[in-house]
Every structure is written in C-alpha cells, then in structure tokens.
ZAGU-592367 format. One line per 4 residues: number of its first residue (from 1); their letters; for each residue x, y, z of N, C-alpha, C, O, CB. Coordinates in steps of 0.05 Angstrom, whole numbers. Glycine has a CB too. Layout:
! ZAGU-592367
NUM> A> X Y Z X Y Z X Y Z X Y Z X Y Z; ...
//
This chain:
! ZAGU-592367
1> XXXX> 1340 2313 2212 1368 2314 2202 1383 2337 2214 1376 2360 2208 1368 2315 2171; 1404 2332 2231 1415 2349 2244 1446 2357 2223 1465 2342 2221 1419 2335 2275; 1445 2380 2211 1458 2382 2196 1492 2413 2204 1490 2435 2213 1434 2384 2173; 1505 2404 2199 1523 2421 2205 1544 2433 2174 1554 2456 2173 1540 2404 2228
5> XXXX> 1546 2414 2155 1559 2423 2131 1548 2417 2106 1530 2402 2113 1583 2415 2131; 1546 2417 2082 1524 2415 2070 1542 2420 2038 1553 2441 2031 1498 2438 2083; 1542 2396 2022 1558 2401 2008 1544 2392 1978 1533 2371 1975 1584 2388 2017; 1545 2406 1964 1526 2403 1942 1543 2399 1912 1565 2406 1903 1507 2430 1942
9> XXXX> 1517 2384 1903 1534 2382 1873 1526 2412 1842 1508 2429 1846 1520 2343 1857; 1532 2412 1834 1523 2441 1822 1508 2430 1796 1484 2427 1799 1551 2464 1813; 1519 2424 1768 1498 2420 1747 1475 2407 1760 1481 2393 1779 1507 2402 1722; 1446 2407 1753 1426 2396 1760 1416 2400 1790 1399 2386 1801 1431 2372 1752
13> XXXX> 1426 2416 1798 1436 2406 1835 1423 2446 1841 1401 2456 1845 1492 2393 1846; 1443 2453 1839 1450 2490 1836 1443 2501 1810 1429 2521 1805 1486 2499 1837; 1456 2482 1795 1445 2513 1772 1430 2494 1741 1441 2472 1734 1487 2540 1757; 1413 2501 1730 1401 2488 1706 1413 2499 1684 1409 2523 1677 1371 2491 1704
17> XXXX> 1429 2479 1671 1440 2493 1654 1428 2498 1624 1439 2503 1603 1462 2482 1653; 1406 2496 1630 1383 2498 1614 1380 2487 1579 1366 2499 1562 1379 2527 1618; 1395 2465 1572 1404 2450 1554 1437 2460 1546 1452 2449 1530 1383 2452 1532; 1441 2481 1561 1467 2489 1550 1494 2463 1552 1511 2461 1533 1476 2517 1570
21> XXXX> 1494 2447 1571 1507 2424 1572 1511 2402 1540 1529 2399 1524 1491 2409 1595; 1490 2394 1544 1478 2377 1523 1473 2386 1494 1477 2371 1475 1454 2370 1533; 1466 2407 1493 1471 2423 1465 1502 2423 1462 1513 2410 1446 1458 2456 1465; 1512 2438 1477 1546 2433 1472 1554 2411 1470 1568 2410 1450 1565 2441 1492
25> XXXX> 1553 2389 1482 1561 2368 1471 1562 2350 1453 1581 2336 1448 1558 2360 1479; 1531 2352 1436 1516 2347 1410 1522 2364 1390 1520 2353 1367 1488 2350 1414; 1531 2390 1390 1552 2404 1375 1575 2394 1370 1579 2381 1349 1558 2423 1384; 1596 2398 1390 1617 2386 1383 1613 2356 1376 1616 2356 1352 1636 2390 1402
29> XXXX> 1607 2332 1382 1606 2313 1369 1594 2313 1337 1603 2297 1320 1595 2299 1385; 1576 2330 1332 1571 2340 1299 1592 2350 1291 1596 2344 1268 1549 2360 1293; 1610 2366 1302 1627 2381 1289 1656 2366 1284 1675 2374 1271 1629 2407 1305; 1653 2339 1302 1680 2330 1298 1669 2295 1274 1680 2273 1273 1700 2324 1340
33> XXXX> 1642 2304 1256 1635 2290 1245 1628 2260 1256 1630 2240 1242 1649 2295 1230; 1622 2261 1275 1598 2244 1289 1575 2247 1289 1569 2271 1290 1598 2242 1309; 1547 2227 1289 1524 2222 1278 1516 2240 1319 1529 2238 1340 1515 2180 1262; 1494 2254 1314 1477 2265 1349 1476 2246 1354 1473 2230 1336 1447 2281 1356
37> XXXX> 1476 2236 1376 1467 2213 1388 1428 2223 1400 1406 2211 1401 1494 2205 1417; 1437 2247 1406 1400 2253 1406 1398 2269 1439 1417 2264 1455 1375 2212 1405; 1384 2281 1445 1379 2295 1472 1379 2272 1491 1400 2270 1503 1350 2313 1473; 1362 2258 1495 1357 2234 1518 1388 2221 1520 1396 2216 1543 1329 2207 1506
41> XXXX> 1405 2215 1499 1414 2198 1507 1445 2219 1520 1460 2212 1539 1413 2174 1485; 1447 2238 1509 1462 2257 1522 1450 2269 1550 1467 2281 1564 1466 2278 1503; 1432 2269 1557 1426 2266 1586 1440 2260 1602 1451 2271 1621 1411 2255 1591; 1439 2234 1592 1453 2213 1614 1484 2213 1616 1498 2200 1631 1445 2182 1606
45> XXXX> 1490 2232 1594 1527 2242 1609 1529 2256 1627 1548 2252 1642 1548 2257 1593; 1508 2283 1634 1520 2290 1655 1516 2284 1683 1497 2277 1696 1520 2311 1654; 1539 2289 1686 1550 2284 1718 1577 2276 1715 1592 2294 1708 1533 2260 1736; 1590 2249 1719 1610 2252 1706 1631 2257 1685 1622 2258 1662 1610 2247 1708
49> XXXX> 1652 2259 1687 1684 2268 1670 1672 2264 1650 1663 2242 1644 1716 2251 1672; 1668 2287 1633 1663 2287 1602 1682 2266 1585 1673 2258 1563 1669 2317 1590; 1708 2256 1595 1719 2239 1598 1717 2200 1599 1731 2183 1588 1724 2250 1613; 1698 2199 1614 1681 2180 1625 1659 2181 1603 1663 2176 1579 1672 2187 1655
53> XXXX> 1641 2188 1612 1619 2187 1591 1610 2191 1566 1590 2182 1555 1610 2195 1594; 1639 2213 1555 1640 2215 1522 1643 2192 1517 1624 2186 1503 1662 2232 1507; 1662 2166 1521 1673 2141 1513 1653 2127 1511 1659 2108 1497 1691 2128 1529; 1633 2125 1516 1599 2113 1518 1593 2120 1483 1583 2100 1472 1571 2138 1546
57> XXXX> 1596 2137 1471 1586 2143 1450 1601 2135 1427 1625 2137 1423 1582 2168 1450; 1583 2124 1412 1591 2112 1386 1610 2126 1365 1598 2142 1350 1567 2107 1373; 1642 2123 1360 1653 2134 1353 1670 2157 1358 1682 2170 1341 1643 2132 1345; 1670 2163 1393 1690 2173 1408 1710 2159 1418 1705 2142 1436 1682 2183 1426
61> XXXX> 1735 2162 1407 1761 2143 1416 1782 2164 1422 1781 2189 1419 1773 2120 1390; 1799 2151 1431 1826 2157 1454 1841 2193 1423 1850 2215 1427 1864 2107 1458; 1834 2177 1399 1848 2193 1381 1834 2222 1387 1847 2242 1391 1846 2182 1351; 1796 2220 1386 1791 2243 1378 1781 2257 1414 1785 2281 1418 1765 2241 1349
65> XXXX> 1775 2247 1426 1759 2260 1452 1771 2283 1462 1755 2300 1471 1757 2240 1476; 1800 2292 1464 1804 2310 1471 1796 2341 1457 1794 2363 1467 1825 2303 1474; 1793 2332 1437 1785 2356 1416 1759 2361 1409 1749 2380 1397 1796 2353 1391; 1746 2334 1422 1715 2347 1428 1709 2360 1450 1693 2379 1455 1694 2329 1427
69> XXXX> 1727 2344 1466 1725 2363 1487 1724 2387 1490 1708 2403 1500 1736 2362 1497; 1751 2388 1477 1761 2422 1471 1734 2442 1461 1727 2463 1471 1788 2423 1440; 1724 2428 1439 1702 2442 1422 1682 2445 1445 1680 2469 1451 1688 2424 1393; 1670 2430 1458 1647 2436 1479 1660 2458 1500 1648 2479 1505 1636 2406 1496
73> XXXX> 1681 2451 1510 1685 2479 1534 1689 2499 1517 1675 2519 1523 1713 2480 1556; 1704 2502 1497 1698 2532 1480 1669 2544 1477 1662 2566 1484 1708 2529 1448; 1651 2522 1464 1633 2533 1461 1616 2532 1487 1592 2533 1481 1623 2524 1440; 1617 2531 1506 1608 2529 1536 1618 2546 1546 1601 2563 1552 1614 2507 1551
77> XXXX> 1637 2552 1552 1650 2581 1561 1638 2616 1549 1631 2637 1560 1682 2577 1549; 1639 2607 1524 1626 2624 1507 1592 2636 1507 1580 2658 1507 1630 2611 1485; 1588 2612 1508 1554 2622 1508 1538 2597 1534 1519 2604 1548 1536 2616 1463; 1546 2578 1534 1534 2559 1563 1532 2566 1584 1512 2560 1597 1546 2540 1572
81> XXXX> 1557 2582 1595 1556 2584 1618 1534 2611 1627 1521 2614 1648 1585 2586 1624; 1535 2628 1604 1510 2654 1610 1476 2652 1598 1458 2669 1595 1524 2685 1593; 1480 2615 1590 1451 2606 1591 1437 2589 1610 1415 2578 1608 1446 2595 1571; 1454 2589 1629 1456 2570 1660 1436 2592 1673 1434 2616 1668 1495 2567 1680
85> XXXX> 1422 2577 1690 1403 2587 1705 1409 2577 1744 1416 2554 1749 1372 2575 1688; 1407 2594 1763 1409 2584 1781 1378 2575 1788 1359 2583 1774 1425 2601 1797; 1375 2559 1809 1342 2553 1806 1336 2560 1821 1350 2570 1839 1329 2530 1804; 1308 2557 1822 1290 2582 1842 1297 2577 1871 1292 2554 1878 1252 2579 1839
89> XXXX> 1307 2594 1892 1307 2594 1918 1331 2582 1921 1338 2576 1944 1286 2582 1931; 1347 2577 1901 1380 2562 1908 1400 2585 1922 1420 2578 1934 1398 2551 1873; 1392 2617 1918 1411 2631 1930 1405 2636 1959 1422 2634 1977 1415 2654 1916; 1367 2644 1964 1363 2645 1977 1362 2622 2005 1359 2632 2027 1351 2654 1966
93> XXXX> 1368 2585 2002 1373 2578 2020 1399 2580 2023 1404 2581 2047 1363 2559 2022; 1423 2580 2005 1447 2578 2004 1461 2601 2032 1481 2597 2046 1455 2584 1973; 1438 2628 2032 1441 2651 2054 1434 2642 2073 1450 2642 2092 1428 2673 2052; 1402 2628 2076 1394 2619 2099 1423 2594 2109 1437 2603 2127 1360 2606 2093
97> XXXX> 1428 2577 2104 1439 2565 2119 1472 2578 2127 1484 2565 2144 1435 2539 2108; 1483 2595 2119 1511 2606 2132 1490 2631 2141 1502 2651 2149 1546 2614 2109; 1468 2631 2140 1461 2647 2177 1467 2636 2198 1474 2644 2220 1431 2651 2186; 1463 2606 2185 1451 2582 2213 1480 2572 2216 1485 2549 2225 1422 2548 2202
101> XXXX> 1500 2589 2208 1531 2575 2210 1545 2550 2207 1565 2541 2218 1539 2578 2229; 1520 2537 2180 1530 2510 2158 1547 2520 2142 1547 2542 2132 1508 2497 2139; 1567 2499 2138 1593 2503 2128 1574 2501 2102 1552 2490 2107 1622 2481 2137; 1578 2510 2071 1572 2503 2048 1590 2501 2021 1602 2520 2012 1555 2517 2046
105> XXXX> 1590 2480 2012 1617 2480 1995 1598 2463 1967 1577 2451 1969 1652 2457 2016; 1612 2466 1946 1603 2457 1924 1631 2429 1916 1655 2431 1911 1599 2488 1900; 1611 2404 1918 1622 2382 1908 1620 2374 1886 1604 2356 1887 1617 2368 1918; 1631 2378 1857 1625 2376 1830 1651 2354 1815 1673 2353 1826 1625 2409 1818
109> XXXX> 1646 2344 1799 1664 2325 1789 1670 2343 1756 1682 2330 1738 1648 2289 1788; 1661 2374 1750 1672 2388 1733 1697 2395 1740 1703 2395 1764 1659 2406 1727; 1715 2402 1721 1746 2412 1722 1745 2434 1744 1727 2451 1741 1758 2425 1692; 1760 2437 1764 1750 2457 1791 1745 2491 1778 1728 2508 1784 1781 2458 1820
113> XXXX> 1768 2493 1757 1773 2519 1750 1743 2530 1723 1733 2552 1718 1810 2517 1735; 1737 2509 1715 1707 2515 1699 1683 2515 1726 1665 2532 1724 1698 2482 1671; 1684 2501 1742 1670 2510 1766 1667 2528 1782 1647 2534 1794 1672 2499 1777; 1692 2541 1783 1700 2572 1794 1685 2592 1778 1674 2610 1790 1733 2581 1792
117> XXXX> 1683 2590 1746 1681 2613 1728 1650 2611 1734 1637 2630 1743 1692 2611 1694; 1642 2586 1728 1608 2582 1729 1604 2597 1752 1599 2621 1749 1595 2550 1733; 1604 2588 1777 1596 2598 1806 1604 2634 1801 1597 2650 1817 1619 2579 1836; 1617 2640 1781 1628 2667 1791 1610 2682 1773 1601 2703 1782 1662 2673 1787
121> XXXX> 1603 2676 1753 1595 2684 1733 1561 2686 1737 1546 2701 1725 1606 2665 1711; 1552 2662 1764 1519 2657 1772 1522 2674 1791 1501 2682 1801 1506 2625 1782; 1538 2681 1798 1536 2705 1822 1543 2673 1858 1544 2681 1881 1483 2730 1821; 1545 2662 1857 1538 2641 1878 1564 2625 1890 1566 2602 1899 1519 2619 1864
125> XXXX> 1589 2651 1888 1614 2643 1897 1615 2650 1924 1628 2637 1940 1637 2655 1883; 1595 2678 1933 1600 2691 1951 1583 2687 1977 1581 2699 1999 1600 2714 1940; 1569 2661 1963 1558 2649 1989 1566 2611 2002 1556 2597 2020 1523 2653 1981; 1584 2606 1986 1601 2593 1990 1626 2591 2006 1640 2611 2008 1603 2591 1974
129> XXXX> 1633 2568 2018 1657 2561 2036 1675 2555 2024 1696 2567 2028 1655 2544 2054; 1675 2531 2001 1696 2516 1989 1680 2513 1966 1656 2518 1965 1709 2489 2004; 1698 2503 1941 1687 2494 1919 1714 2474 1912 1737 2481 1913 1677 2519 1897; 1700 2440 1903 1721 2422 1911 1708 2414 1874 1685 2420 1867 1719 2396 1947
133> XXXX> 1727 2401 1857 1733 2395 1827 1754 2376 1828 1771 2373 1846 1742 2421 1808; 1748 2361 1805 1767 2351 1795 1787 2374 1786 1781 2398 1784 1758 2334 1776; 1814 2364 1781 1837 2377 1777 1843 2381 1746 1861 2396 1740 1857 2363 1791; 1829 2367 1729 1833 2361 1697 1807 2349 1695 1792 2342 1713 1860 2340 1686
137> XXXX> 1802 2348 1665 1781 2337 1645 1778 2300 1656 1755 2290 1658 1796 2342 1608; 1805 2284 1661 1806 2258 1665 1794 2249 1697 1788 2226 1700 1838 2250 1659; 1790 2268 1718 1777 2259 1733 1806 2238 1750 1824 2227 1739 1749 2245 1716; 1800 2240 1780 1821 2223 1794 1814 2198 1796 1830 2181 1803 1828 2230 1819
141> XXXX> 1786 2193 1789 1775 2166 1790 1748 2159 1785 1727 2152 1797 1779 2155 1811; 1762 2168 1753 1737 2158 1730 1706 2182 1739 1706 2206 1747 1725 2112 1737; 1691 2169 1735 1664 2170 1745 1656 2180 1776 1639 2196 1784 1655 2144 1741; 1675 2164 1790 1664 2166 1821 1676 2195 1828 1696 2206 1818 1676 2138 1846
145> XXXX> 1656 2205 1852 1657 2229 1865 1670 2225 1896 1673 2242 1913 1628 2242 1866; 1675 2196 1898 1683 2197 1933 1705 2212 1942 1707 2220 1965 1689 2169 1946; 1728 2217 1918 1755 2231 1922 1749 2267 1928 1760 2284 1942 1775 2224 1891; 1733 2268 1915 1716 2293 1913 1708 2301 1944 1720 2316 1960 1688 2287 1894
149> XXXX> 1688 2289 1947 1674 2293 1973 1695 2288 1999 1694 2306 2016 1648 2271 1975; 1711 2270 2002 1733 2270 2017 1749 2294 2020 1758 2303 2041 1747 2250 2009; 1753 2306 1993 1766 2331 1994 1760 2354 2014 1776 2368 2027 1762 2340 1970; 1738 2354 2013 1724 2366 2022 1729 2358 2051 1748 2369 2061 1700 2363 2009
153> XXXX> 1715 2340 2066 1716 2334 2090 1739 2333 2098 1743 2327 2121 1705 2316 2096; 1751 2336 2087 1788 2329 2101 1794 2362 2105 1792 2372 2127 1820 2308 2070; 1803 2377 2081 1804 2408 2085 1786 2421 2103 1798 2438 2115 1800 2421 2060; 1766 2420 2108 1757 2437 2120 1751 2416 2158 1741 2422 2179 1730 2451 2097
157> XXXX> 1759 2402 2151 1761 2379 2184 1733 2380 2196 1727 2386 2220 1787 2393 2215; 1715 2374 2175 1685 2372 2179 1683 2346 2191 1700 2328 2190 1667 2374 2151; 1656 2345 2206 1639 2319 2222 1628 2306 2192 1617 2322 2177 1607 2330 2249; 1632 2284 2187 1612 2273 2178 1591 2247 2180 1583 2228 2166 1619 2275 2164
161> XXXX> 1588 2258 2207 1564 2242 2222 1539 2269 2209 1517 2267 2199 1569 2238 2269; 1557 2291 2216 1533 2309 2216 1535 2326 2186 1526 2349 2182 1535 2331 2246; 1545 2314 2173 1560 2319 2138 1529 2314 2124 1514 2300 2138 1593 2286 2124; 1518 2324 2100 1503 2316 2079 1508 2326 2052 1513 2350 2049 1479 2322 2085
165> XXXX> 1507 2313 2035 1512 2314 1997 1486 2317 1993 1468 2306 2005 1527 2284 1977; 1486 2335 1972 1462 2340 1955 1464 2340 1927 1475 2356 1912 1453 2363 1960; 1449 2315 1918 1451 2321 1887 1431 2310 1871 1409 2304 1878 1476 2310 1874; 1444 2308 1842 1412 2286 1823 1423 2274 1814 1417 2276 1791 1388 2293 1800
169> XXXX> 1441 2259 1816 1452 2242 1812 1460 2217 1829 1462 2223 1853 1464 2251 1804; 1466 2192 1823 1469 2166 1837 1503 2172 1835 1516 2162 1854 1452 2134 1821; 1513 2183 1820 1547 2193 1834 1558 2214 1861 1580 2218 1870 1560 2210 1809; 1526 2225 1868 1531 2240 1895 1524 2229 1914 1533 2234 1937 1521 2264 1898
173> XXXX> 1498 2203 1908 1493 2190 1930 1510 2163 1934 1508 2148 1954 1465 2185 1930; 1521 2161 1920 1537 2145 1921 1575 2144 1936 1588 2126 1946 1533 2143 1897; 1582 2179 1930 1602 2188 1944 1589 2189 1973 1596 2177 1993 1613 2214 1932; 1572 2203 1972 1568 2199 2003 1564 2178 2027 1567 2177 2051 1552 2210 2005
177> XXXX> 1554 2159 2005 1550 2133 2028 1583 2120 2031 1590 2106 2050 1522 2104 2013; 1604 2127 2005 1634 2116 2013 1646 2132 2035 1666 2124 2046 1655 2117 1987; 1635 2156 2043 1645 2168 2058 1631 2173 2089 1633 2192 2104 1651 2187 2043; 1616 2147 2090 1597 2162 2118 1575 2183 2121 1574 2198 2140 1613 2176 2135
181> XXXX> 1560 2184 2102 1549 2214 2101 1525 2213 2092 1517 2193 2081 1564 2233 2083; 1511 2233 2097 1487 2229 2094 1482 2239 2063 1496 2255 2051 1471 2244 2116; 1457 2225 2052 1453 2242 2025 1419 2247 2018 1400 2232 2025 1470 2222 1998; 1417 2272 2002 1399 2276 1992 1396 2279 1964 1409 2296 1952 1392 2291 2004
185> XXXX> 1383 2266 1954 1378 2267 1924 1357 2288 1915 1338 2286 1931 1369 2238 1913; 1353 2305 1898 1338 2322 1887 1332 2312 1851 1346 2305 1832 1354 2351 1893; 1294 2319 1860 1289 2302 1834 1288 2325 1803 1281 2316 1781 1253 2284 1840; 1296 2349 1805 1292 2371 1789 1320 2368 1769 1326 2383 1752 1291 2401 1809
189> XXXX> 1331 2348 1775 1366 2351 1756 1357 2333 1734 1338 2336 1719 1403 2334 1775; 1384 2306 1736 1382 2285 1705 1385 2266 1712 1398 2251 1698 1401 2287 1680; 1373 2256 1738 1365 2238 1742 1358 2213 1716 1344 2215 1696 1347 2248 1756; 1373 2188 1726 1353 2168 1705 1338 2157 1717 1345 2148 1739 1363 2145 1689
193> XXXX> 1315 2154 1709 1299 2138 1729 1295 2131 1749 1275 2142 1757 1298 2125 1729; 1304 2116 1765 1305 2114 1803 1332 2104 1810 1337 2084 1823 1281 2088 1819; 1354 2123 1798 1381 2116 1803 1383 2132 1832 1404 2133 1844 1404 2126 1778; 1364 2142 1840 1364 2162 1868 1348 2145 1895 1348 2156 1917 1343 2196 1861
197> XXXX> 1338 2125 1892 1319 2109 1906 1341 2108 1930 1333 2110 1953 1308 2078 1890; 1371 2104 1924 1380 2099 1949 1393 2120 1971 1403 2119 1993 1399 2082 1943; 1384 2142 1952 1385 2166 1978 1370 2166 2002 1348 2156 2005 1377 2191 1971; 1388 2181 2022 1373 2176 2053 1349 2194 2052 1332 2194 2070 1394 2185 2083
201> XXXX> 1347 2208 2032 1316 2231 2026 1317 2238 1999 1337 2241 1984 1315 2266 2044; 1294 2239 1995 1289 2254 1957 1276 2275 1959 1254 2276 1971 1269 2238 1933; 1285 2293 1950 1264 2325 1954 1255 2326 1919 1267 2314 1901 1290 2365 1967; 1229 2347 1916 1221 2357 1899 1234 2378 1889 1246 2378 1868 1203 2361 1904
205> XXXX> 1230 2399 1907 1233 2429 1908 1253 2441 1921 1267 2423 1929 1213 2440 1918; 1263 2463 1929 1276 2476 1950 1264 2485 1975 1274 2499 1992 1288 2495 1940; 1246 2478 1974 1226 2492 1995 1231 2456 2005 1240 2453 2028 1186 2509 1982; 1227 2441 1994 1228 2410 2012 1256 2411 2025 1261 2407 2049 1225 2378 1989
209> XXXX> 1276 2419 2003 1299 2416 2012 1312 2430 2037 1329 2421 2053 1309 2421 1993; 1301 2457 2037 1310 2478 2059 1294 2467 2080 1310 2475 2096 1304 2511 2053; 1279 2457 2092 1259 2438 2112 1279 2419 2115 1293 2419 2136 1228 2425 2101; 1284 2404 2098 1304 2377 2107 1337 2385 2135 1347 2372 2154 1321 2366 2067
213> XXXX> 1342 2413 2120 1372 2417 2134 1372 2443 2147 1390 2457 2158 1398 2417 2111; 1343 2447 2143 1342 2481 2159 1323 2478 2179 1326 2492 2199 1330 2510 2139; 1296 2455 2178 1275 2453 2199 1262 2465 2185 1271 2478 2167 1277 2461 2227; 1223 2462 2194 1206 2474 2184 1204 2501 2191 1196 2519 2175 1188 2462 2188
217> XXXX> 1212 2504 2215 1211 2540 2218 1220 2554 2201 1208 2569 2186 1226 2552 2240; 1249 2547 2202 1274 2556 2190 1266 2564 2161 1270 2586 2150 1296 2532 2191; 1254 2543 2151 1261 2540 2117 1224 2556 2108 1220 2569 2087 1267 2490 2103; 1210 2552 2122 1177 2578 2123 1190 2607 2120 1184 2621 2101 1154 2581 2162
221> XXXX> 1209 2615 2141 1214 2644 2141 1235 2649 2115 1248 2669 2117 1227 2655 2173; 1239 2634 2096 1244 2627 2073 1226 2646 2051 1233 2663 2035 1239 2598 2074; 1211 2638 2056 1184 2641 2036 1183 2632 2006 1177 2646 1987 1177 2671 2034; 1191 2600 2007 1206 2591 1983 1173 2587 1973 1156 2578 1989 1232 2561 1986
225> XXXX> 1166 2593 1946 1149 2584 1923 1147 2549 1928 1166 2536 1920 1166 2593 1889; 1126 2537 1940 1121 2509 1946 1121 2490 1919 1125 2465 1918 1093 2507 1960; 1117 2504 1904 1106 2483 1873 1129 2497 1854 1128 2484 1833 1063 2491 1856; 1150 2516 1852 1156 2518 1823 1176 2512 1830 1186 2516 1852 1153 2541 1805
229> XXXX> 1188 2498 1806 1216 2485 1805 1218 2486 1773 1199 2481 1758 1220 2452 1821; 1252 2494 1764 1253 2485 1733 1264 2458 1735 1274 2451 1756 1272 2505 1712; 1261 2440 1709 1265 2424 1703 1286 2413 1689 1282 2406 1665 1252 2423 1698; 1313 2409 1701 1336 2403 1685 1337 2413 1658 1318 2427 1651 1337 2376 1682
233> XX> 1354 2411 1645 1366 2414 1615 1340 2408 1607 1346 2402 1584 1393 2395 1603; 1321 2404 1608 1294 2400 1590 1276 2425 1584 1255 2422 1570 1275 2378 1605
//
C-alpha cells in the first residue's frame, strides 16, 4: 500500500473513549426520563450524528433530542472528554508518518468544534494536518461520512489513488469506497460484527497498522507492543 495521506476517524479509531461516550448517553436518556436501553445496544450509536442514531431509540422524538443532546455534551465535556484514552502507539505512529511526509488529518462525523477540544485536550492536535467535522449536531448527510472525507481531499488537493481512511466503523469504509480511496478498518473500536469485512485491510493492532502505511521497516523502528491493544468503550 503505497500511501501518501492518511485520514483517520477518531472515536474508536484514535482515541478510546473508554465508556465515556456511552455512559453519557445512557445518562442523559435516564435523565430526560427514558428507560437505558443498556450498554450493547448503545454501542452501536457511535459513529454517527448523535442525531441519526439517538432516533433509533425508543422514545427519542423531534420534541425531546435536542436536550438530550444538550445533557450528553455537557456531561461529556465535563468529565468524557478527560476519560478518553489515546491508544497505545496512536501518537507514536501519528509522528512516524509526518516523518515520512504523509499528509494526516482526522475524518470524524463529531461536531468539528467538540473534535478540536478532544484532539486538544489528548494532546494529538499537534501532530495533525487538518481535522475535518461535521459543522452541527444534524450532520450534512445523516449518517454518511463521504461529505466528510471529500472535505478533506478537496482542501488539502490530495491524490486519492494514493488517499487511505482508517476506521471501525462500516461509515469510514464506506466513505471511502464513495470517494475512490482506499480503506482500512481497525478491529479495536465498535465495530458490529463484520460490518468491516468490506475493507481493503483489517488490522488488529497499531503495530499491524503502522506496517500497512509505513512498510515493515518503517513501522519495526517503531517499536510498537505486538499484542496490546485496548478495547473500545468496553
């Protein structure tokens, strides 16, 4: 994989937010007197527009969602974002590859400006090129990330023959194949089941991952930990 820009998704992807997501969300829906729906099945919201996926849940409507909303970024801002974990060797390839003069930008379908604070707050702004968001909570189109990733390739007048997305989710491999691009799925995020089967590669670890877009040399003088990886919001 001959790689030149390298654009990644961040929850599950970059940083483990170590139930902080999903606890916030299971809060505020208790708090706006809704029944938990339960850990597993809040899983499966993130990735996309809290927007999108709150509406999935039994008893979120047009009246109340904004104010659960509200309740989860408060309480996410507050205490979520400084229970976020970056994962092991995520800073360290993030250096290795703007050695190797890969463009690196964070592709996320969070509000851009809660994506800024996170990245700033993980320390992981300053090894970054771009950081591309939705513009609001509603998302430019729903669920999908292709407007996203376009963003990206258009601003910065990237190849994407030689372009790759990284994420755990079937919304990053999925932007990328609308846009020409290569993708890699990583199995350490919130993955459901084999919603990643159709990535052009699946990595384990970061040590698989830095091999994929750095070469084996490259990603050895690394000295990434072969076996430890944390495990999503779990």
């Amino acid at each position: 994989m001959s790689v030149t820009s390298a654009l990644f998704d961040l929850d599950g992807t970059l940083v483990d937010p170590a139930g902080a997501i999903t606890s916030g969300i299971r809060h505020a829906l208790v708090a706006h007197g809704l029944a938990d729906p339960g850990e597993s099945r809040v899983e499966a919201l993130v990735g996309p527009p809290l927007q999108v996926g709150l509406r999935t849940i039994e008893g979120v409507t047009d009246t109340n969602i904004d104010q659960i909303i509200a309740t989860y970024r408060t309480r996410y801002e507050e205490a979520g974002m400084d229970e976020s974990k970056v994962y092991p060797g995520i800073i360290e390839l993030l250096q290795a590859l703007r050695r190797a003069n890969i463009y690196v930008a964070v592709t996320t379908a969070k509000p851009v400006n809660i994506a800024r604070l996170l990245l700033d707050r993980k320390g992981l702004t300053e090894h970054l090129d771009a950081i591309h968001g939705n513009d609001g909570e509603h998302g430019a189109m729903g669920s999908s990330k292709t407007h996203i990733v376009a963003a990206a390739l258009k601003d910065a007048e990237l190849d994407a023959s030689s372009s790759v997305v990284i994420g755990d989710r079937y919304y990053d491999v999925d932007a990328a194949r609308e846009n020409s691009v290569s993708s890699v799925g990583v199995a350490w995020g919130f993955a459901q089941g084999d919603e990643l089967s159709h990535a052009d590669l699946l990595v384990n670890t970061t040590q698989q991952l830095a091999v994929a877009l750095l070469g084996k040399q490259a990603a050895k003088s690394l000295e990434l930990e072969p076996n430890v990886m944390q495990e999503g919001a779990k």
